[in-house]
Every structure is written in C-alpha cells, then in structure tokens.
C-alpha positions as CSV (number, residue, x, y, z in Angstrom):
1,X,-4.8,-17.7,9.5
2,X,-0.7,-17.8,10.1
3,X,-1.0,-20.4,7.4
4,X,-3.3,-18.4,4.7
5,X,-0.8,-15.5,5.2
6,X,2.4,-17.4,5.1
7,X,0.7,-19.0,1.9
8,X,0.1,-15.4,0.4
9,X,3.8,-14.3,1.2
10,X,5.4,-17.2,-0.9
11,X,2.7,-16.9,-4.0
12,X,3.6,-12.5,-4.0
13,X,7.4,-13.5,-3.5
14,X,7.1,-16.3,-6.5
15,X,5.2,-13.4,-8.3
16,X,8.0,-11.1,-7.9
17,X,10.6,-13.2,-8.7
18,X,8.8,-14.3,-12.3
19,X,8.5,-10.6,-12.6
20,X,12.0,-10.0,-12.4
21,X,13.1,-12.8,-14.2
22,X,11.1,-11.5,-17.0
23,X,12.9,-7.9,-16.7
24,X,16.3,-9.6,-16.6
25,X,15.2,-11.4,-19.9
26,X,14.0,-8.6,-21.7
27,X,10.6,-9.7,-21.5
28,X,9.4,-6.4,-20.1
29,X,10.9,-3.2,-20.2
30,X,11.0,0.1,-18.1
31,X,8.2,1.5,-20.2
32,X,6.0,-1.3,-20.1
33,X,7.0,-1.8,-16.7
34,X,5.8,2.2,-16.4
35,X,2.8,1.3,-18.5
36,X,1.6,-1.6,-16.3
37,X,2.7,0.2,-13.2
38,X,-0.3,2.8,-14.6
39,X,-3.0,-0.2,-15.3
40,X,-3.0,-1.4,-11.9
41,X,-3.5,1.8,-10.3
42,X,-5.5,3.6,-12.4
43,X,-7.9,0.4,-13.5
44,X,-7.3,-2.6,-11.7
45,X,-7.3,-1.4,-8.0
46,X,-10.4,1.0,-8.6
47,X,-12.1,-2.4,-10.2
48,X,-11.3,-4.3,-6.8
49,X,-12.2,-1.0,-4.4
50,X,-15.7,-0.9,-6.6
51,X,-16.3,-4.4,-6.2
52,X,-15.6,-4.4,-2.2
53,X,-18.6,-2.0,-2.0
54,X,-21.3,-4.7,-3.7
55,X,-22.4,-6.2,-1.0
56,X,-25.4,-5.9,1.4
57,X,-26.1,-2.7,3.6
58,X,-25.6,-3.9,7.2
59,X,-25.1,-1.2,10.0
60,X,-22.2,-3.6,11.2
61,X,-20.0,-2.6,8.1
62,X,-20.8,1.2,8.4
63,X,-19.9,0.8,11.7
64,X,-17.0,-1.6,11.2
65,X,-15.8,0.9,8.0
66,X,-16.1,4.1,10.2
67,X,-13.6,2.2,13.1
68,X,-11.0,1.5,10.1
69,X,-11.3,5.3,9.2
70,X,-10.1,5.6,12.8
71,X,-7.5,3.6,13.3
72,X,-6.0,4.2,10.0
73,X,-5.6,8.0,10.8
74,X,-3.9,7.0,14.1
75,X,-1.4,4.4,12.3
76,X,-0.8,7.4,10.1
77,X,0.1,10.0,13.0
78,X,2.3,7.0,14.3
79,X,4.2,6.8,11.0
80,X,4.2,10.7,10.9
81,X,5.7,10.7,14.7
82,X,8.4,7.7,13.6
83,X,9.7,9.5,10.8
84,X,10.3,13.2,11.8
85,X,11.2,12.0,15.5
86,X,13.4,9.3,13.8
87,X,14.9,10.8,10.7
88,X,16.9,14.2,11.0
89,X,17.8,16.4,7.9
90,X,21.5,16.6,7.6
91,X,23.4,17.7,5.0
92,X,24.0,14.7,2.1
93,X,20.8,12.9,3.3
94,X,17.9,11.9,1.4
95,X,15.7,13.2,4.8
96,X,12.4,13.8,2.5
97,X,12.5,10.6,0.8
98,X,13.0,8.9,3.9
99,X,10.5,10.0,5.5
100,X,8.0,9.7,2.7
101,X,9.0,6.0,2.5
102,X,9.0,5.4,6.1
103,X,5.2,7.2,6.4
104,X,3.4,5.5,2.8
105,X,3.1,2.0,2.5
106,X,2.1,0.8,-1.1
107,X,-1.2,-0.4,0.7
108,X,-2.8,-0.6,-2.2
109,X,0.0,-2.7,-4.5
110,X,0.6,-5.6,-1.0
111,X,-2.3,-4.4,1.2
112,X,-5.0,-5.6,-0.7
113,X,-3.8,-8.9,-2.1
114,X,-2.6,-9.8,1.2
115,X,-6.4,-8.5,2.9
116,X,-8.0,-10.0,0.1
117,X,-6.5,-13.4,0.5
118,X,-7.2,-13.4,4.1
119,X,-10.5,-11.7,4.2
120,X,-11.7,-12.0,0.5
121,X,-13.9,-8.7,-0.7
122,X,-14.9,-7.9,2.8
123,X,-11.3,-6.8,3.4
124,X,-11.2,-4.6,0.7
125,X,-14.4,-3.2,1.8
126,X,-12.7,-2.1,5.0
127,X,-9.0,-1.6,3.4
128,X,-10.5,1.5,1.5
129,X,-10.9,4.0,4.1
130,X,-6.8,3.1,4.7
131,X,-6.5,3.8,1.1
132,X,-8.8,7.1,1.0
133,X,-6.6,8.3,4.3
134,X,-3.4,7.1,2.0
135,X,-4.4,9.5,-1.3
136,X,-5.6,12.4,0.4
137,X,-2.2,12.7,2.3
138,X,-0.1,11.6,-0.3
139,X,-1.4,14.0,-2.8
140,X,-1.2,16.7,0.0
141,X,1.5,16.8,3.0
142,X,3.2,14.1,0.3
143,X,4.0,16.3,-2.8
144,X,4.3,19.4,-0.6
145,X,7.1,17.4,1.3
146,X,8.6,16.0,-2.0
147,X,8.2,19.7,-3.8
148,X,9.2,21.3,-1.0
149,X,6.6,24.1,-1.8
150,X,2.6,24.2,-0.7
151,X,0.2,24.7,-3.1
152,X,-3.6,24.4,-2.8
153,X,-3.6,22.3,-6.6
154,X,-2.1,19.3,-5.4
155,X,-5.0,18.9,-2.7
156,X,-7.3,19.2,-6.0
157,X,-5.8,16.3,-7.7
158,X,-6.3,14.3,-5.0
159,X,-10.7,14.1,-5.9
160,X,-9.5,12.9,-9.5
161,X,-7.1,10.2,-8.3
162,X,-9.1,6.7,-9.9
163,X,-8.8,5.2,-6.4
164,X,-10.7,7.8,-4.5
165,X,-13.7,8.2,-7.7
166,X,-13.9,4.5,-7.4
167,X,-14.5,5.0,-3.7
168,X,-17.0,7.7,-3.7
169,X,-19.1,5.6,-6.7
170,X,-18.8,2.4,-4.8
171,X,-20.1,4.5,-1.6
172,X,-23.1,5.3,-3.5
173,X,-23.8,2.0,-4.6
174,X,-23.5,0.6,-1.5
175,X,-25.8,3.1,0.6
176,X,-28.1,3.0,-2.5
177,X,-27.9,-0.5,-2.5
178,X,-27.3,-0.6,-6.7
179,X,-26.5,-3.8,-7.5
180,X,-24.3,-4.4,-10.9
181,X,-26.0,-6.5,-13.7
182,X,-24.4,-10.1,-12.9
183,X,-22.4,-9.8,-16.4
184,X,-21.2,-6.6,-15.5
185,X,-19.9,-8.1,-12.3
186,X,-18.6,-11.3,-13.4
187,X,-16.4,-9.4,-16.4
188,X,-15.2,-6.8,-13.6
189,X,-14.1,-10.1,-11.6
190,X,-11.7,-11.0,-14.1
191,X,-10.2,-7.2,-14.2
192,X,-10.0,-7.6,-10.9
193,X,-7.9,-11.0,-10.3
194,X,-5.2,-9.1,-12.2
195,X,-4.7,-7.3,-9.4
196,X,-2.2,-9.7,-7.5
197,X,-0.2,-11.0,-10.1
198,X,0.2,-7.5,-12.0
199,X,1.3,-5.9,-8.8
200,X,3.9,-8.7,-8.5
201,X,5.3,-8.0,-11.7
202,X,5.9,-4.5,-11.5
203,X,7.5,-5.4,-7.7
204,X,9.6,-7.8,-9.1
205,X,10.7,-5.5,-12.6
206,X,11.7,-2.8,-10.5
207,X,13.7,-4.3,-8.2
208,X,15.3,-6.0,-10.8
209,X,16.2,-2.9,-12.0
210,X,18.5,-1.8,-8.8
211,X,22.1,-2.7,-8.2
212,X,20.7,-4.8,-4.9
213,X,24.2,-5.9,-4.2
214,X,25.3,-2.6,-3.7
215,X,22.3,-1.6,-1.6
216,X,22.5,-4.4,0.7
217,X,26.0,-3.0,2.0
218,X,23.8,0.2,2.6
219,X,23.2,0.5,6.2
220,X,21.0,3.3,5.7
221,X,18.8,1.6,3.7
222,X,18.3,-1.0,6.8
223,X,17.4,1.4,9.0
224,X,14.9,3.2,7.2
225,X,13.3,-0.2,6.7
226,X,13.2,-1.3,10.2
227,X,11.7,2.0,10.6
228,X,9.0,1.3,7.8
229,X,8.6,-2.8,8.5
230,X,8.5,-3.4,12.0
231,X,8.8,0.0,14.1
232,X,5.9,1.7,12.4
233,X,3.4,-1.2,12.1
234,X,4.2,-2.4,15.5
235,X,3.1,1.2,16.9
236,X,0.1,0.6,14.7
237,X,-0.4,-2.7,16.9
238,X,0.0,-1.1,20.3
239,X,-2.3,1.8,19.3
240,X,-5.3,-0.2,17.9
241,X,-5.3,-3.0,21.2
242,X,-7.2,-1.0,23.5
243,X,-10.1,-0.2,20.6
244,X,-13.6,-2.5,20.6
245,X,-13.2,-2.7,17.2
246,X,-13.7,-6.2,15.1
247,X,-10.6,-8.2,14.7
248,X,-10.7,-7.9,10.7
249,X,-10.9,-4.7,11.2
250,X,-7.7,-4.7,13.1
251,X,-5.8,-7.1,11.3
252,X,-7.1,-4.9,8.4
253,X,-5.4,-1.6,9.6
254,X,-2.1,-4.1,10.6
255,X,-1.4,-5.5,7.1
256,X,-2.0,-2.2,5.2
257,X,0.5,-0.6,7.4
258,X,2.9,-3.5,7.4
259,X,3.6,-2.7,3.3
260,X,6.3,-2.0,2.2
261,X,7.3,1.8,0.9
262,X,5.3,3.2,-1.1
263,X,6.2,2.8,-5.1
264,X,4.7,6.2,-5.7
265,X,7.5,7.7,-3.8
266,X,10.0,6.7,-6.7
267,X,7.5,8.4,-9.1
268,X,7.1,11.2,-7.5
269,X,11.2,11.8,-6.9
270,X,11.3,11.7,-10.6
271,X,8.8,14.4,-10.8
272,X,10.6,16.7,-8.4
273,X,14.0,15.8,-8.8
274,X,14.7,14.3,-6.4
275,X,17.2,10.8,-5.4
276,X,14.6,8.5,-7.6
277,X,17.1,5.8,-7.6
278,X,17.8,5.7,-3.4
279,X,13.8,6.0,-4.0
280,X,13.9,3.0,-5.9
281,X,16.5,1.2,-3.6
282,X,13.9,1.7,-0.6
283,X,11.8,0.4,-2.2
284,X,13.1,-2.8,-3.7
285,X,14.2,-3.7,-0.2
286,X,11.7,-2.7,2.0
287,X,9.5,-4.9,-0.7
288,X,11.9,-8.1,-0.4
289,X,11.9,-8.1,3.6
290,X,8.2,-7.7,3.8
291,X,7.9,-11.0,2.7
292,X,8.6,-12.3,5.8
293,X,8.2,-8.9,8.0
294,X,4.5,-8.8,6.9
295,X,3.5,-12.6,7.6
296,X,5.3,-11.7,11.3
297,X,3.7,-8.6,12.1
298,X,0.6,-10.2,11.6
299,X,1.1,-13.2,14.0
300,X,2.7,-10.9,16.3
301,X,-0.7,-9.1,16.2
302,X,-2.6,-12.6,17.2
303,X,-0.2,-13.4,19.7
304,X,-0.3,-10.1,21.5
305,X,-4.5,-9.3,20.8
C-alpha cells in the first residue's frame, strides 16, 4: 500500500508540474484555468461519485458507508476545534481564511484520486459521505464564516451543488439496484478518468500563478499548513483508532482529511472580498507539501493501527 500511495503522490506531483508549465507557457489561461476548475467539479467529480454507487447492494457497504458518515463528522469537529482553538483573530490577520483553509480539504480535487488509486471505485463509494459532510458545511458554517452574515439561502444551495445531486441519484440507484446500460457506463468511464489529470492541471495552473518565492519566506503560511497537513489529520488518526470500523474505511476518512486546503476557499474570498490571493497562497502551498505530507500520514496511520 506505502508503495501504491507513494506511486500516486509522484504521478499528481508530475500532473501538477505539466500543469504549471503549461500556465507559464501560455498554454492555459486564468479563464480556462477558471473554466476547467468548473468542469471538474460540476461534471467530472459527480461522474466519479455516480459511478462509485454502481455496484452490488451488500449490507456490508451500508454499514461500512454509514461508519464513514461517522467518522467524517468527527474529523470535521477535530478541524473545527484546531482552527478556532489554534487561530486567534487579531487585527491585520486573515483569521477567517485561515480557518476556512485549515477546516476544508479539497477532498474532492486529491481525495478521490488518491482513494481511487488505492481502493479503486469502492473508495469513492465510501469517500462520498466525507464529501456530502464537506458541501453541506461548506455551503453553510463556510459562506456564513467567509460573508460574515447568516442567511438561510446559502443552506438552500447546498441541495443544488452537482456533487450532492450526483449523490442522492447514485443513492437511488444503488438501493434500487438500477444498473446503467453497459454503454452508458463505459462512456461515463472515460468522463470519469479525467478526473485526476484535470484536477492536476488546475493545481499546478494556480500555483503557478502565485509569487511562491515570496510566500515561502511567509511563516504564517507554514503554520497554517502544519495546522491543515499534519495537526488536523493526525487528530483524525487518533479519533478513528478506537472505532471497529473496516480499515478502508479508515484509511478512507485519513486521506480525505490529509488534502490540502480547500480550492473553493480562493473562490469564495473573491466572492466576498476577501484576501483571495493569501487564499490562493494557502493554497498553492499546502497543495505542494501534501505531496509528501499525504503519502506520510497515511503510513503513519498503518504503523500506528
């Protein structure tokens, strides 16, 4: 396994860097960047969450799904606890961001390549209740933090985000035991393998587009991604041990917390006006250092289970 997830590190980080290099050439630009940035999570993921739920009704994966539901809410209230306990507002600091970055991984964007190469499309299967958990709260607590104001809409918008439709019609399919028409499927299948190196792209693009010389002299930015790599998923380690729950499952819950920050925060700063490009730095850094911060969180997780 330390092997298959080493191997999946180097092919996201060669990913990335192609991606940027084609930034840096001029091969891609902020608006397509923008434009794929949209695909992936408005088509690509929901084709990859959809096609997790095609598979044979087996009380083990209700059971295995509803124990991901649970310790995916407890990772959560661990970030939630990190990030208020840990960062203070003060005057001149980017405290909301912060702590949006520090709580939302981009679970969707690194979590499910990396769950997919380890566990293929039973992964995914168990991956989506991390992403339901991730939209709901996002969409709520996460735009009333970012907006600083709480309104009832933004907890509407959360039943029309592609990712949770895609979720509730794969539910049905799956407890109705539907089964796609094999062409259906198989054209699906090649949506969905774009998932991985699309992702990668728009990783590599946007950190391309920060001054990362600059930021590396940031110590802030360090510490908020200690916070977000190795404080928060490590929690998430120590919380799931004592649980009976299947080790993919686990090692499930691990990986989607191990992501790095969240590319939606950078989106949503823009929309609120807030510090998009300390946004962006987050997350151009906390996506570099995953690299190897995700591969060793998850071997820490086999060497302390």
């Amino acid at each position: 396994m330390a092997l298959v997830i080493l191997k999946q590190a180097c092919i996201m980080l060669f990913l990335i860097l192609v991606g940027a290099g084609c930034f840096r050439l001029k091969l891609l630009s902020k608006d397509t960047v923008s434009e794929i940035s949209s695909l992936v999570l408005k088509v690509v993921n929901p084709v990859v969450i959809l096609l997790a739920y095609q598979r044979e009704l087996k009380a083990e994966l209700v059971a295995n799904l509803g124990w991901t539901f649970l310790l995916a809410a407890l990772s959560f209230a661990a970030a939630y606890l990190t990030a208020y306990l840990l960062i203070r507002k003060k005057e001149g600091r980017e405290a909301e961001i912060e702590r949006f970055s520090t709580v939302y991984s981009n679970c969707g964007f690194m979590g499910i390549p990396l769950v997919q190469a380890m566990f293929g499309y039973e992964g995914v299967f168990y991956v989506t209740a991390f992403l339901t958990l991730f939209n709901f709260l996002v969409w709520s607590h996460g735009v009333m933090q970012m907006s600083g104001s709480r309104s009832l809409r933004s907890l509407v918008r959360v039943l029309y985000s592609p990712a949770i439709i895609a979720i509730v019609v794969g539910l049905v399919l799956f407890f109705t035991q539907i089964t796609l028409p094999a062409v259906l499927t198989e054209a699906l299948e090649m949506v969905g393998s774009l998932n991985t190196p699309l992702a990668m792209f728009v990783a590599g693009a946007t950190i391309a587009q920060t001054d990362l010389p600059a930021v590396l002299r940031k110590p802030r930015v360090f510490y908020v991604a200690c916070l977000k790599l190795l404080l928060v998923p490590f929690l998430t380690i120590l919380i799931l041990l004592p649980f009976p729950a299947e080790e993919i499952v686990k090692m499930t819950v691990v990986a989607a917390a191990a992501a790095p920050s969240a590319a939606i925060c950078t989106m949503m700063a823009l929309m609120y006006k807030r510090n998009a490009a300390y946004a962006s730095e987050l997350f151009g850094v906390t996506t570099l250092l995953s690299m190897a911060t995700m591969p060793f969180l998850m071997l820490v997780y086999g060497w302390i289970a």
